[in-house]
C-alpha positions in Angstrom: -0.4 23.3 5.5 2.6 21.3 6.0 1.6 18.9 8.6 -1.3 18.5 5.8 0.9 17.6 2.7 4.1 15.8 4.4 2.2 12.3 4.6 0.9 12.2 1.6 4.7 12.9 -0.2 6.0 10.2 2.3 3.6 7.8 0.6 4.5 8.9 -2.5 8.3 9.0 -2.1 7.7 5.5 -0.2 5.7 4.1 -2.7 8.3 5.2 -5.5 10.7 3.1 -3.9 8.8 0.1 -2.8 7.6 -0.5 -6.7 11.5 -0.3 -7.4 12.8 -2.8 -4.8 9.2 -5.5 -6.1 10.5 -5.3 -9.5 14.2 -5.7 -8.1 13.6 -8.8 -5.8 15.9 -11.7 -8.0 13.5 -13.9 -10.1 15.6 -16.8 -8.2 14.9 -16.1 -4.8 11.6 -16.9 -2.9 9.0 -14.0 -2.4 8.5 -15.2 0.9 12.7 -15.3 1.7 12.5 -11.8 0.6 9.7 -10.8 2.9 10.9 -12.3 5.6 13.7 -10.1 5.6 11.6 -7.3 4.4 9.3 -7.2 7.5 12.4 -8.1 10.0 14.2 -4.8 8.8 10.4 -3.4 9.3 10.2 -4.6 12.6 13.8 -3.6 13.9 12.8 -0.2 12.2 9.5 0.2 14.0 11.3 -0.8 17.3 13.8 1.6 17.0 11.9 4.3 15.7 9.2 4.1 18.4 12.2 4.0 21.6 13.4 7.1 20.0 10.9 8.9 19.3 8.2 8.3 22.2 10.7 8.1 25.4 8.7 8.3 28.2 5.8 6.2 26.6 5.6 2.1 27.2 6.1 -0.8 24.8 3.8 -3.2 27.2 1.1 -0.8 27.7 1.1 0.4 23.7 0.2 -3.2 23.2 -2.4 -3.1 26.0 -4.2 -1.2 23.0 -3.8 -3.6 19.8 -6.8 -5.0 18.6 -7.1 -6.9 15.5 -6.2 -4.4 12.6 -3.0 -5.2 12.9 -2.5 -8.7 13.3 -5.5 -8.6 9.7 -2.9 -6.2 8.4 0.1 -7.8 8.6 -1.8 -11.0 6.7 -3.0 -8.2 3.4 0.6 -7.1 3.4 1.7 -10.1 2.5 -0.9 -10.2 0.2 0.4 -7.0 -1.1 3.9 -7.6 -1.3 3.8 -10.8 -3.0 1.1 -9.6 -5.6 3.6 -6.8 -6.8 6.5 -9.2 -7.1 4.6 -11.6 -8.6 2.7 -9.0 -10.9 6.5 -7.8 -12.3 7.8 -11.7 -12.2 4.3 -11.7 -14.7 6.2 -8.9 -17.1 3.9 -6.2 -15.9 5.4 -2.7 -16.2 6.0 -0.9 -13.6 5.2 2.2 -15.4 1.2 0.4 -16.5 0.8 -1.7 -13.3 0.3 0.8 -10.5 -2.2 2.9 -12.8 -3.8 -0.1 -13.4 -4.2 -0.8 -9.7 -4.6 2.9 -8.1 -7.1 3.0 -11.3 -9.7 0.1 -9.5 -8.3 0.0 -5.9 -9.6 4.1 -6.0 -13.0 2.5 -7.4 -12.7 -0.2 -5.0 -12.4 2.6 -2.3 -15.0 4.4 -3.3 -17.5 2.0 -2.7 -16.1 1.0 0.6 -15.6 4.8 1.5 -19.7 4.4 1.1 -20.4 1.0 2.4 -18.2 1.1 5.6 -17.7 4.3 6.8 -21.2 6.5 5.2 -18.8 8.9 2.6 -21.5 10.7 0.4 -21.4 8.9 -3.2 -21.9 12.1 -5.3 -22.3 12.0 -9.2 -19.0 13.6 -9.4 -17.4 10.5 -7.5 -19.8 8.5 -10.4 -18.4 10.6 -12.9 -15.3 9.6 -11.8 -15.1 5.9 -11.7 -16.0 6.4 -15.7 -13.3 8.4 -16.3 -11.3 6.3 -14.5 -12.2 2.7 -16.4 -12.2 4.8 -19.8 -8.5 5.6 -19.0 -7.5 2.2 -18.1 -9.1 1.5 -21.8 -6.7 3.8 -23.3 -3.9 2.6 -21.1 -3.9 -0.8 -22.7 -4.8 -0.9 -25.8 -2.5 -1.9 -28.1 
């Protein structure tokens, strides 16, 4: 059950902390300054975390295996990182803005889930996405 649940509380750990350092990045510096150091922390990270953990496996022929996922990736990152800092810069609340987006990026999924990979688009799924919009009603109004 563990190796089950232990992702999913990284993410959510993770993604506690990544919506506090977007809102914290000064209004004066350049989003894309701040990335740049960002993914070069990333990157040393990565590095360091894949020598010590997979000793015995090699750098040259794990990139033998890239394709273009991650080079498409690292491009919506971007995308991602600079729409959050952007989105607080806007005076979005951090406590509104990620329900707002997990609210129609889990619509959003849905359909893809369907589209793209043939996940079954039950009535309860339907049901769903209703629910979902009706609370992002009630979440703004004013």
């Amino acid at each position: 059950m563990f190796h089950y649940i232990w992702p999913l509380a990284l993410v959510v750990l993770s993604n506690v902390a990544y919506q506090i350092c977007a809102k914290s990045v000064p209004n004066n510096l350049n989003p894309f300054v701040s990335l740049t150091i960002t993914y070069s922390v990333g990157a040393l990270a990565s590095l360091v975390l894949f020598l010590v953990l997979n000793r015995g496996t090699s750098l040259a022929m794990e990139f033998r295996k890239v394709n273009w996922a991650p080079f498409v990736f690292g491009l919506v990152l971007i995308g991602l990182e600079v729409g959050w800092i952007y989105a607080y810069r806007a005076g979005w609340q951090v406590s509104v803005a990620q329900i707002v987006q997990s609210a129609f990026l889990a619509v959003a999924l849905i359909f893809v889930g369907a589209l793209l990979y043939k996940e079954a688009l039950t009535w309860n799924k339907l049901v769903g996405v209703v629910i979902c919009l009706i609370g992002l009603v009630f979440i703004n109004y004013k």
